[in-house]
N, C-alpha and C positions, 0 to 999 in steps of 0.2 A: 195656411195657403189653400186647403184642398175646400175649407169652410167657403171661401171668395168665387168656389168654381161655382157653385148652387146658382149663382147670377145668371150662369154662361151655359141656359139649359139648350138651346140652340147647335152648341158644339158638333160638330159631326166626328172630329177626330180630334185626340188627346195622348198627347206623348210627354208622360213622366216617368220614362227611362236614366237611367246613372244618376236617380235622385237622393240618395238614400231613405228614402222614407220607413216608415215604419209604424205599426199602433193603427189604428183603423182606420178604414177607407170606406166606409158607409155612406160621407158625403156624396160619392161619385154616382148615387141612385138615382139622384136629381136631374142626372145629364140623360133627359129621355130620350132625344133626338143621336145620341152617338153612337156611332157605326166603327171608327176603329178606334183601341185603346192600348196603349204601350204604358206596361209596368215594371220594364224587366230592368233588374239590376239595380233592384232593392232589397231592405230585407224586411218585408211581407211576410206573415205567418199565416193572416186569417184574409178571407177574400169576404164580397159582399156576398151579406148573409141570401138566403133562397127567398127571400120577401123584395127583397131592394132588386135584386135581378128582373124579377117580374117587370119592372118600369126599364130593363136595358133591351130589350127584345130586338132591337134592328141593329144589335149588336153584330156586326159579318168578323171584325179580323182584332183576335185579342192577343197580346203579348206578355205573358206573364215569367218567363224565362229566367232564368239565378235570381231565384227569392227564397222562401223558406216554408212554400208553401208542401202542405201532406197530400196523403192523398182520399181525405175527405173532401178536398178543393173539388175535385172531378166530381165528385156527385152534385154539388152545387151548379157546374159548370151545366150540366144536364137541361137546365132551363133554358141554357140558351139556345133555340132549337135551330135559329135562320144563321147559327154561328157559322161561316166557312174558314175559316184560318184560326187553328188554336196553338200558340207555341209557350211549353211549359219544360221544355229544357233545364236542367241542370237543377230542380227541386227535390226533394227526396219522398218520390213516391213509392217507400218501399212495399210490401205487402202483397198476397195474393189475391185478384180481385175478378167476380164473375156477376156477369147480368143478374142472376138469381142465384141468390147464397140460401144457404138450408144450414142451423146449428146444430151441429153434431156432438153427444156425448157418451159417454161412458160409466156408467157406474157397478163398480164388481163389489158384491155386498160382504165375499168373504175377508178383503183388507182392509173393508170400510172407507175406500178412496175413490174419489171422484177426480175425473179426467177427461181434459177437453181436446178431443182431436182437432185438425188445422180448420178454421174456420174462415173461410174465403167471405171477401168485403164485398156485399152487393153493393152493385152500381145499375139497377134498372134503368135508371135515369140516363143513362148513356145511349139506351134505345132513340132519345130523342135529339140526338146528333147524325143526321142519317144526309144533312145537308153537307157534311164537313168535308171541304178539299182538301184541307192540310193540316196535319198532324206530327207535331215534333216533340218527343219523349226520349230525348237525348240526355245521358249520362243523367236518367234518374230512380236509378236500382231499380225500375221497377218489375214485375217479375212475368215468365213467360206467360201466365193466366191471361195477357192482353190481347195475344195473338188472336182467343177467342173473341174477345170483342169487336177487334177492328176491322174485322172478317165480316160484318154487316154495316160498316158503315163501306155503301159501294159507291158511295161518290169521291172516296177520296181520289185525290190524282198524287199528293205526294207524301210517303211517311217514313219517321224516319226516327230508329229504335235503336241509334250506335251509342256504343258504352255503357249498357246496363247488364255483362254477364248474362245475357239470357243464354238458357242453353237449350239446344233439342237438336230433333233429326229431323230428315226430310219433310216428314209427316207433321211437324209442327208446321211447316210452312203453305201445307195444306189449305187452311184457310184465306193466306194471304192472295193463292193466286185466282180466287174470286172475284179480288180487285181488279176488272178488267180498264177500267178506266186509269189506275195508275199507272204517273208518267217518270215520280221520282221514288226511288228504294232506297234508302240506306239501311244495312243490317249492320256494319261493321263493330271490330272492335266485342263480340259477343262471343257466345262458347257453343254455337254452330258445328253439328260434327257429322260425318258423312258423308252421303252423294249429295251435291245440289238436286234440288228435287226438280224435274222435267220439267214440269207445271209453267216455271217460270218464265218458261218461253214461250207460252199462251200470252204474254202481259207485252202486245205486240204494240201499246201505248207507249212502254218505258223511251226514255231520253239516260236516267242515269240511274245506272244498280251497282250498287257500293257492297260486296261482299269480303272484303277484305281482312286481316285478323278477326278468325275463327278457324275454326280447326275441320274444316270442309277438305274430303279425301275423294280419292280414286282417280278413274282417268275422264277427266272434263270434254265431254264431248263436243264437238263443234254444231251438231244439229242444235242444242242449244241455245245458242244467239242466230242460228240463220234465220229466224221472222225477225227478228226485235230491229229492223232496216233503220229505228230510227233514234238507235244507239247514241248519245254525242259521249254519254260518261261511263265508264268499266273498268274499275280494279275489283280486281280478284287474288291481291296482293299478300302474303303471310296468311295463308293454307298449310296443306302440306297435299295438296294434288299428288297425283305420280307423273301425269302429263298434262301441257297445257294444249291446247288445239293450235294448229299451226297457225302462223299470224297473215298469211294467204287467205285463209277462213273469213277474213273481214274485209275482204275486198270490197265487196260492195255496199260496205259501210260506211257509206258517202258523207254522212254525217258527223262519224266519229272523231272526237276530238280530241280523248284522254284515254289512255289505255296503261294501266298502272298492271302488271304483273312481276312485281317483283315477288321471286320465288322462298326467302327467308333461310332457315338453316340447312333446308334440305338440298340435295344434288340433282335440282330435276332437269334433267337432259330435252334442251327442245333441239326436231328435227330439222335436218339440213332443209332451206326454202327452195320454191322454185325461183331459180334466178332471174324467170321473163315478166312474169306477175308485175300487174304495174296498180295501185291502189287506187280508188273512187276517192279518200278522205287525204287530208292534209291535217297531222295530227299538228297540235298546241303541245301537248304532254306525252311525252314516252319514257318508261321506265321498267327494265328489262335487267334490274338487279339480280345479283345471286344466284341465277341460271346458269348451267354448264351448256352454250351451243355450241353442239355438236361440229361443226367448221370452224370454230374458234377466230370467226370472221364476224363484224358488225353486220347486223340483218341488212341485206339489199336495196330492200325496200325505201330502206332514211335516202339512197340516190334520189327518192322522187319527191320529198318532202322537202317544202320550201316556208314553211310558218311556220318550224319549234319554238318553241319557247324553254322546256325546260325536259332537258335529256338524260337519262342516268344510266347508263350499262356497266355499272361499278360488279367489280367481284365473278364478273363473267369468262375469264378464262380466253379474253382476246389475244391473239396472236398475228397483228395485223402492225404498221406505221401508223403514228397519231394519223387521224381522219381532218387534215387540213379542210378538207370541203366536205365537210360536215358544216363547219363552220360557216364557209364559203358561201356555200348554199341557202346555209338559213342566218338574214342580216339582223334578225331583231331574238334570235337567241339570248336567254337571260340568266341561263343555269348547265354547266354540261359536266358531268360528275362520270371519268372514266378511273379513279383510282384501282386499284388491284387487279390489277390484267400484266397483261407482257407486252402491254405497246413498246414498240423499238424504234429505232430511227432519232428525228429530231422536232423538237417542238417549233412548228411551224405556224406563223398569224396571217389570215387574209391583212391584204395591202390595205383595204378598205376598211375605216375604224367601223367599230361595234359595240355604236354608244349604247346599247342596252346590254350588254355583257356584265352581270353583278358578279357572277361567280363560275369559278373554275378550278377543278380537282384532278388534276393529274398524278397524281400520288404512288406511289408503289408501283410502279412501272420500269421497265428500263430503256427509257430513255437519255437520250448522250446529247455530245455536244453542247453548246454556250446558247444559254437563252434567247429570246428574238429581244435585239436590240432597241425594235420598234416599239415595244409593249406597251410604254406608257400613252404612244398616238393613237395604236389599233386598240386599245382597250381602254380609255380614257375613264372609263366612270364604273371601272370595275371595284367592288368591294372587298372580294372573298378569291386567294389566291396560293392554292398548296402544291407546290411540286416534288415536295422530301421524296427521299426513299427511291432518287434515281440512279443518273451517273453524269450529272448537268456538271459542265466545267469551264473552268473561264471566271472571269469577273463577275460580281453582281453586275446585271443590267442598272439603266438609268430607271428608277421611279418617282422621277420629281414630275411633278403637276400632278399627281394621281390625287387629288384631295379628298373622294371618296375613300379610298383604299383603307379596311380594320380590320382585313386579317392577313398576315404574308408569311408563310411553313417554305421558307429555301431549307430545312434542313436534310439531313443523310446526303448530301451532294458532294461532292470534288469543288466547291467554289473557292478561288486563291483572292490574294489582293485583300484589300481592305475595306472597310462599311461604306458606298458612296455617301459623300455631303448631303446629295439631292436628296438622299433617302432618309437621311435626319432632319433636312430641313424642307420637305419640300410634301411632305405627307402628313398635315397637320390631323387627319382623322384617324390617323392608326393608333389600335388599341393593341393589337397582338404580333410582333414581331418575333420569330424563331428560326435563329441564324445555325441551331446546332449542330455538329459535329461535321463541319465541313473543312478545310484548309486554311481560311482564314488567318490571318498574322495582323500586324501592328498593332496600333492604340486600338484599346477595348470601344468606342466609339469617339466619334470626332469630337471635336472641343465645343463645336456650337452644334447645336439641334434644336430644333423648336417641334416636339412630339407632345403636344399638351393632354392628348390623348391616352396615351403609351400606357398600359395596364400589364401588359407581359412582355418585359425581355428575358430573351433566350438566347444564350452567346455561349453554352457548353461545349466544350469538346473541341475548342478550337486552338489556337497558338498567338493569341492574343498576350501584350505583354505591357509592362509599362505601369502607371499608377489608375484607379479608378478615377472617371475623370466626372466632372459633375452634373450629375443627372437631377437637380433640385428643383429645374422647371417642369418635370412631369409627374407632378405632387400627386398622380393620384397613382403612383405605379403601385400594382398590388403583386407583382411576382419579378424578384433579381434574381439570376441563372445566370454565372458566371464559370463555374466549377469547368477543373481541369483544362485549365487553361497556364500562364506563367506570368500571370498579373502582380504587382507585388507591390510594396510600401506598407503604408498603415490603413486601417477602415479607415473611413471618412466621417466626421462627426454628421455630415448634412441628411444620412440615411435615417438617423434616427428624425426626420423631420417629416418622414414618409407615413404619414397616420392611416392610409391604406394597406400600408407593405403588409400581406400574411405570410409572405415567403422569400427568404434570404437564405441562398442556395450557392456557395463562394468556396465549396472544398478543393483540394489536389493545386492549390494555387502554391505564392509565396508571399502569403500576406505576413505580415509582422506587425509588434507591437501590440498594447493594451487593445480589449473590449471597451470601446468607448462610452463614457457614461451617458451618451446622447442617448443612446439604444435603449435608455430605461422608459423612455416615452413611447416605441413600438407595443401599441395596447392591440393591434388587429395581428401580432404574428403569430402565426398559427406553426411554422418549419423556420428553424436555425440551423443549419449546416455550415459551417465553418472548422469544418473538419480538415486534416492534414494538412496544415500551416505552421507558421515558427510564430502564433500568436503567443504572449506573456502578459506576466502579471496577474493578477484575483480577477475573482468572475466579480462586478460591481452588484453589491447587496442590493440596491434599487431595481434592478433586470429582475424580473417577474412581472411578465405580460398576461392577463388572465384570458388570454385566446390562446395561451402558447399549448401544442401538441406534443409536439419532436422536433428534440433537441440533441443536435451532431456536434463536439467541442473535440474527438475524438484524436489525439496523436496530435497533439499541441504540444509547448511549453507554459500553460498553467498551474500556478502556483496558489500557495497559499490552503485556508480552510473554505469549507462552502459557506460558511457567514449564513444570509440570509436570502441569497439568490435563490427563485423561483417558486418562495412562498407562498405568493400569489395565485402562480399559476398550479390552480387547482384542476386543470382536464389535462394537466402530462401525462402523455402514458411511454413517450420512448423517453428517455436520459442516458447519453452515450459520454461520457468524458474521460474514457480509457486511454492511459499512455500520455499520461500530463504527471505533475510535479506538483499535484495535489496533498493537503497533508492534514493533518486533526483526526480527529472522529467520523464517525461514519453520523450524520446528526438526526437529532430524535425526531425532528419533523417531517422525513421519510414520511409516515404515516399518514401524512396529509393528502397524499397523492393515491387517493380512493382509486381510480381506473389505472396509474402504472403497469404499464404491461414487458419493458425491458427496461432492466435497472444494471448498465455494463460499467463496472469504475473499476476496472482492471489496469495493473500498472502503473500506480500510484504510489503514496507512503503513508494511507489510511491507516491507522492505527487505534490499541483499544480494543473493548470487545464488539463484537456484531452486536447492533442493537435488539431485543426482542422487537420494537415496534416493526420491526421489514414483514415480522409474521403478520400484521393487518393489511398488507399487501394482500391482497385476496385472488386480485386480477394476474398478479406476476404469472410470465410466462417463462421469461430469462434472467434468470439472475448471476452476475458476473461479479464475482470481490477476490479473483484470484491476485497474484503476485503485488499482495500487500504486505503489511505489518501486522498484520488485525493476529490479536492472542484471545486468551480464555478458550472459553465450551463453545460447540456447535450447539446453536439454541435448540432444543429439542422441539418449540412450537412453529417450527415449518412446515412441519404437516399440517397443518393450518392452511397450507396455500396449498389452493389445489391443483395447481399446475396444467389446465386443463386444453386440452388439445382445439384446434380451432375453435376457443373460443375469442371473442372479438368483442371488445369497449370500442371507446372512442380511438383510441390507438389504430386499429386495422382500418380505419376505415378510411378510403379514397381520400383524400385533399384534389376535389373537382373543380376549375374554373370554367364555367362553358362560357363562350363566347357568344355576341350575339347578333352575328353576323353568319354568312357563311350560305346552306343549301336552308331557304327557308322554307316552311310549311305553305302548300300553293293551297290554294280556294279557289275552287272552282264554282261559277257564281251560277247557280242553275237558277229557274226561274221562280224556285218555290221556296228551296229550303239549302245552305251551303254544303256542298261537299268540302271539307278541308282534308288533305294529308300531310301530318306530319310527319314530317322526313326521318327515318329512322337513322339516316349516318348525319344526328346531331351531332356537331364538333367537339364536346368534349377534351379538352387539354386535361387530362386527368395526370396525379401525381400518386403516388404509392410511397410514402415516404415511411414505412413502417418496415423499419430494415436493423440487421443485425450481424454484427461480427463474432461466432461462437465457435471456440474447440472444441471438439468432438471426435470420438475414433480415430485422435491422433493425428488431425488433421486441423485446422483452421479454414471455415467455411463462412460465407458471406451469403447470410435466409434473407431474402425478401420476397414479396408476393405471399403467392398460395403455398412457397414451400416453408416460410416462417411461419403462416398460420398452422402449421402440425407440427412445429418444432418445442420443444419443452426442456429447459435445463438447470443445470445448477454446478458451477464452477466453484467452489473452494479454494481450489490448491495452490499451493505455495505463498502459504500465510504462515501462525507460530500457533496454530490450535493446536489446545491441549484437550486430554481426559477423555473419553469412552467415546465412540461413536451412536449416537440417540438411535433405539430403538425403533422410537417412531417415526424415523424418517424411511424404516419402510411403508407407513403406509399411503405415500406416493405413488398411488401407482398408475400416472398420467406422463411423470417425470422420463424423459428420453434420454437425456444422459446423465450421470453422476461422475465430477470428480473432485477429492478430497486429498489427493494426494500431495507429497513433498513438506506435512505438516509436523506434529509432534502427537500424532493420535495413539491411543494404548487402549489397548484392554482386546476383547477378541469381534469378531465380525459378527454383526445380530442377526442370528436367525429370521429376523422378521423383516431382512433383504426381498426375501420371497417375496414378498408382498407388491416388488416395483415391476409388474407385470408388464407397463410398456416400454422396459428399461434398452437400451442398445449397448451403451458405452459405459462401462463401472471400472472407475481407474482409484483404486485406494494403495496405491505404491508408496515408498519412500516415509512411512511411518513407523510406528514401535509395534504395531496390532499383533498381539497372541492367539495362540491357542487352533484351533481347527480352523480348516475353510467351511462353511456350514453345508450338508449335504442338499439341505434347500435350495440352494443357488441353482441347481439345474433342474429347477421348475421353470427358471426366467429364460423362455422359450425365445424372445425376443434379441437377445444379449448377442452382440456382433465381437465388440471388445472389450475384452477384462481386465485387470492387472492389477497383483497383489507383491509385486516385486519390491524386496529390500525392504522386508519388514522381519516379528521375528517369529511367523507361523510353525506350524508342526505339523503333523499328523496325514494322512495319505491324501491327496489329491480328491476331488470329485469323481466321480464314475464317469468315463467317457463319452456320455450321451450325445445325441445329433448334434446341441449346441456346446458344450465344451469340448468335446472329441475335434471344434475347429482351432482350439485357440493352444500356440505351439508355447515352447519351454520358456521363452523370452517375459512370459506372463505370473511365471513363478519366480524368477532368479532372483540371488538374494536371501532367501528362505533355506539354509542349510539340514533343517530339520523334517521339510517336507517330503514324499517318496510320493511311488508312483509307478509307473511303467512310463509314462509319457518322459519323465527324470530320470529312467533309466536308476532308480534305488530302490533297493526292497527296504518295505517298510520295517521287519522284524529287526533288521539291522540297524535302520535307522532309529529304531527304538532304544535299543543297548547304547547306538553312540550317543542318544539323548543323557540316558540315564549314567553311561562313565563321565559322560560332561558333565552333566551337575554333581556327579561323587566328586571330580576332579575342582569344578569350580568351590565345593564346600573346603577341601583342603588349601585350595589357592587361599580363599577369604582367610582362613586362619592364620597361613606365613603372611600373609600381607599386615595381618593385625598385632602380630609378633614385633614386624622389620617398625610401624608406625609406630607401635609405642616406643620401643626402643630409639626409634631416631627419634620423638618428643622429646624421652629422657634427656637425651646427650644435650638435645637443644636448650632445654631448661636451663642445666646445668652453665654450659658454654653463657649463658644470656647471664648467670647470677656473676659467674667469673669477673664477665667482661665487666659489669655495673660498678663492682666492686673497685677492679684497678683503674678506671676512671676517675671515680667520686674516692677521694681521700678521707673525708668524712664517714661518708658513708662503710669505707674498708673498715678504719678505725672502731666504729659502733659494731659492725658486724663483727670482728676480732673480741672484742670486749663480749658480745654475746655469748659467743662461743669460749670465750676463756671462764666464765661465770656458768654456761651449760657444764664444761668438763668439769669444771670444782664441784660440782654439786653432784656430778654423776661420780668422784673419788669418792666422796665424803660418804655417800648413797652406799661404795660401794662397801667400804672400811666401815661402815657401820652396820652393814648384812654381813659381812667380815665375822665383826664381834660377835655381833648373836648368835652367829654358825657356829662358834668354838663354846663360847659361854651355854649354848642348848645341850652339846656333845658333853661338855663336862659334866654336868646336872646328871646325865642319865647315867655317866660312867660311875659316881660315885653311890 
């Protein structure tokens, strides 16, 4: 194609924009006559080499914009000298670069090493841009060394250097206010730190100066902007200023049209206004986030303002009635974002629709009363619509005709009654519906709905009952949220037809019945919660979706072995199926599950031994096998897993669906180069669904968030382990709690306990363990609760240091042989009564082996009797034995008889 242009040397302008092209463009040397050329949004590596340029000379406005060009492009660009508009946006010109570079090195003869200090890219060639008005070097790493260049080219009027990290002080900016002729600034989005430097209110050209994220400090003076009269654009938004100048200050900034200060984390208090002040400008944009004003009243000034368009005082610490005329006021408003304030009173709509109304944020406020019933007239072509988090009561309003409408948050409200019809049938663009935790009752939604849209329902927390009714025609839904609710029957086979669904959220219900085998077709579900139901029957061996995360089956009626379910899914990191009728082995393909992060099958009738494969768990952070069957050894290779405290796989991380609707990103269309701001309160519907049910300290606690991410443990107890407790499971020392007890453990406690330095909760009761408590243990600084009760320890207690000097008698009982002071026994006694018990228990052993043989005997005997006078034969044989044994012992004897007399007589004679 580019070969065919050579024809079309006459061209004046040339736009191959969004072409992908790629591989050389050499042909376009040909086009002598062309004056503008758009390249952008290709992927471009290499530009026309420095010979082919020479024939582009009447080149004025180039677009070279997200390509893949370096930043040897720019030295090439140098030829074009009558260039006036260069936009190179979004390329990766990374590197330091100056007019006149000099190579610097190093050579130290006693290491025999050679070493090149930083070596800056000349660009003298850049000298020969001194025509150029526009200049855009947006988000292309390039580094502050530019600042010096663009410092001589004084004709620019607009430049604009957001999103490359640059960093510096006032004094960097030094050379920019040179630029007397510039009219547009963007620095945003860079690592700017400091005072804004004075200078810039010399630049009495500017229209729009974008200083926005950077970390620019102190107190912003208002002499400042008093020349710049011909202001239309200014954020100075996510700073960390300490004050901003009062917004009086711009009165006679007739021109002004955007004024962006939203203040970011910090608490910057603006001063109370004068109340008479009446404004030269009719803002478009205002946004006054995150500032604490001081009156806790909306600035005065909006009384005069009659052309908003898009208003934000979100986070501001209002204490005023919704501002009905606000609204009122301005008819072509298209964005009004008041969430987290203390508005009170009642949400009130001008009578007059406000067909440009996209979005409205009322949110976290306290507001009362029943919605305006009018809503769907006064705000006809509204998109974006949150009021949760009030104290709204009454029925859902009518939303039928809204056919724009994709996002609706009624939830945290008082709303009773049922889902209107209108609102299933009559909003065919919504994507995001969120009914939660409101009053809510009957059918979980009406029987007919036409939402083809529908991507998130949200019906939690409400008193919803009845059967799931069929939601099959909003095939793309990607999030069901039903939970705790009193919905009940069986799942439905039609959800497994959901090839979007990531998330199936249905616990605290009364669902029953099988897991349906439809569900083995959900390949996008990333969250299964179907926790605390009377669901039954095997999990189906097919169910392994290899998007699946976390998975809640938790306090069901499931039965059966795990088969083959979720072999698949290789990114699980939660597996919850505690308190079901689970039964088999614990299966060797554990191991498959590289990221596993909570592994809880507590309350089952697992049985068998613990598998060694759980030790290739690496990631485990909780592991739960208490109140099974499971017998044999504690594996010794768990120390193998290193338990490790916030750390994070795939498991911790957010399950995000952002919407894409709501306060969108405005552009502000300047005459050279865009201002865009992107709205920081992007909507975000984020989930956390990395959660855990764990005992600990004698408690049962429910971690999720930030406080599961520092939780680490390891449950045993009340299973049939035998034989010694592994030494090596002191060297754990990430592990937060430990407990092993209720089992059949023996032998003595391992000194090399020591070693669980992050340890809180050590509970080894209810086993056979001997011997000493190890005087090590009160190293473990961190140890809240202990417990060695009902075992058959000895010997004196610990020293009562800061941490055991907390833990009272209840921690030993059980253990008759231990002393103490805390036990209230001295130990020398307890010594002796050691030692008369085991003198005592050696005599016992003896009469007891006396009484047992003795009563074998008799039993023998009794068992030959009995055989005898039953079986006749057998009497008869055994009689004849014994009558044939005694003849033989007469005969025996009368024949030692004779030789006894017959020897006596020999010696007498």
């Amino acid at each position: 194609m580019l070969a065919s242009l050579t024809e079309l040397s006459s061209l004046k302008s040339l736009s191959l924009g969004t072409n992908i092209l790629e591989g050389s463009i050499q042909e376009l040397a040909a086009l002598h006559n062309l004056e503008e050329l758009d390249l952008s949004n290709n992927l471009l590596e290499s530009f026309i080499t420095t010979k082919g340029l020479k024939s582009l000379r009447k080149l004025r406005v180039l677009h070279l914009e997200t390509n893949g060009f370096n930043i040897s492009t720019l030295k090439s660009l140098g030829r074009l000298s009558l260039l006036k508009e260069l936009y190179l946006g979004g390329n990766k010109l990374e590197g330091s670069v100056t007019l006149r570079g000099k190579l610097k090195y190093k050579f130290c003869n006693a290491a025999l090493s050679f070493s090149l200090v930083i070596v800056p890219f000349s660009l003298p060639e850049l000298n020969n841009l001194r025509n150029l008005e526009v200049l855009d070097l947006s988000s292309t790493n390039i580094s502050s060394s530019i600042l010096q260049i663009v410092e001589v080219m004084t004709s620019l009027k607009a430049l604009s250097l957001r999103s490359n990290g640059i960093n510096g002080s006032q004094t960097a900016l030094q050379g920019l206010c040179k630029l007397r002729n510039l009219q547009e600034l963007d620095l945003s989005d860079n690592g700017f730190e400091g005072s804004v430097s004075p200078c810039l209110g010399n630049l009495t050209s500017l229209r729009a100066l974008d200083l926005s994220k950077n970390r620019f400090s102190g107190n912003l003076d208002s002499s400042l902007f008093a020349g710049l009269m011909k202001l239309e654009f200014l954020s100075l938004s996510h700073n960390v200023f300490q004050t901003f100048p009062p917004i009086s200050s711009f009165a006679k900034h007739s021109k002004l049209e955007v004024l962006d200060l939203i203040c970011g984390n910090n608490t910057l208090l603006l001063e109370s206004e004068d109340q008479t002040w009446v404004p030269s400008f009719q803002l478009k944009v205002f946004r006054l986030s995150s500032c604490i004003l001081k009156t806790g009243s909306i600035p005065s000034f909006l009384h005069h303002q009659h052309d908003l368009r898009v208003v934000d005082l979100s986070n501001s610490s209002l204490e005023e009635d919704f501002p009905t005329w606000l609204m009122k006021n301005n008819t072509r408003l298209e964005e009004l974002n008041l969430k987290n304030n203390s508005l009170t009173g009642y949400f009130h709509l001008p009578y007059r629709p406000h067909i440009f109304t996209s979005a409205i944020d009322i949110s976290n406020n306290l507001l009362q009363g029943q919605m305006p019933s009018n809503i769907s007239v006064s705000l006809p072509n509204l998109m974006f619509l949150n009021v949760s988090r009030n104290s709204f009561e009454g029925s859902i309003p009518s939303f039928g005709g809204m056919r724009k409408l994709l996002f609706l948050d009624l939830s945290n409200n008082l709303f009773t009654g049922g889902i209107p019809e209108d609102l299933a049938m009559g909003c065919p663009s919504l994507e995001y519906l969120i009914l939660s935790k409101n009053d809510l009752h009957g059918q979980m939604f009406p029987r007919v709905s036409n939402l083809p849209s529908l991507r998130h329902l949200e019906l939690d927390d409400n008193h919803f009952s009845g059967k799931i009714p069929d939601l099959s025609n909003s095939s793309g839904l990607e999030r069901l949220d039903v939970s705790h609710n009193s919905i009940s029957g069986k799942l439905p086979g039609w959800i497994g037809n959901m090839s979007n669904l990531a998330a199936l959220v249905m616990p605290n219900n009364s669902l029953e019945g099988p897991i349906p085998v439809e569900f083995c077709s959900l390949d996008a579900l990333e969250l299964l919660d179907l926790s605390n139901n009377s669901l039954s029957g095997s999990l189906p061996s097919c169910f392994s979706p290899s998007s699946l995360i976390h998975v809640h089956l938790q306090e069901n009626h499931l039965t059966g072995p795990l088969t083959k379910a979720f072999t698949r899914s290789m990114h699980l990191a939660t597996l919850d199926i505690r308190n079901n009728n689970l039964s088999g082995g614990i299966p060797d393909w554990i191991s498959m599950f590289s990221g596993l992060s909570i592994l809880l099958l507590k309350g089952n009738h697992f049985q068998g031994k613990i598998p060694y494969q759980l030790c290739q768990l690496s990631k485990i952070t909780i592991l739960d096998l208490s109140y099974n069957s499971l017998s044999g050894h504690i594996p010794s290779c768990l120390n193998k897993i290193r338990f490790r405290t916030g750390f994070r796989s795939g498991k911790f991380s957010i399950i995000s669906y952002f919407q894409s609707s709501g306060f969108s990103s405005y552009l502000y269309h300047s005459q050279h180069i865009e201002l865009s701001q992107v709205n920081v309160n992007s909507y975000p519907i984020a989930y956390d669904k990395a959660m855990a049910e764990f005992t600990t300290k004698n408690r049962t606690d429910f971690y999720k968030g930030n406080f599961l991410y520092s939780m680490t443990g390891i449950d045993l107890s009340s299973n049939k382990l035998t034989g010694a407790i592994p030494p090596e499971i002191g060297n754990l020392s990430q592990v937060h709690a430990l407990n092993l007890s209720h089992n059949i453990l023996t032998g003595p406690i391992p000194a090399a306990f020591s070693g669980l330095k992050s340890i809180e909760s050590l509970d080894l009761s209810y086993n056979n363990l001997t011997g000493t408590i190890p005087g090590e243990l009160t190293e473990l600084t961190n140890l809240a609760v202990f417990s060695v009760a009902y075992n058959n320890l000895s010997g004196k207690i610990p020293e009562m240091t800061a941490q055991f000097g907390t833990f009272l008698e209840n921690s030993y009982v059980g253990n008759p042989y231990l002393c103490g002071s805390l036990l209230r026994k001295n130990c020398s006694r307890a010594e002796e009564e050691a030692e008369i018990e085991e003198g005592e228990k050696g005599l016992t052993d003896r009469d007891i082996f006396y009484v047992c043989f003795g009563a074998s005997y008799v039993v023998v005997l009794l068992g030959v009797a009995a055989v005898l006078y039953i079986n006749g034969g057998w009497r008869k044989k055994w009689f004849h034995v014994i009558d044939v044994v005694a003849s033989r012992i007469r005969w025996s004897t009368l024949l030692l008889y004779g030789w006894t007399r017959d020897s006596q007589h020999t010696r007498g004679s």
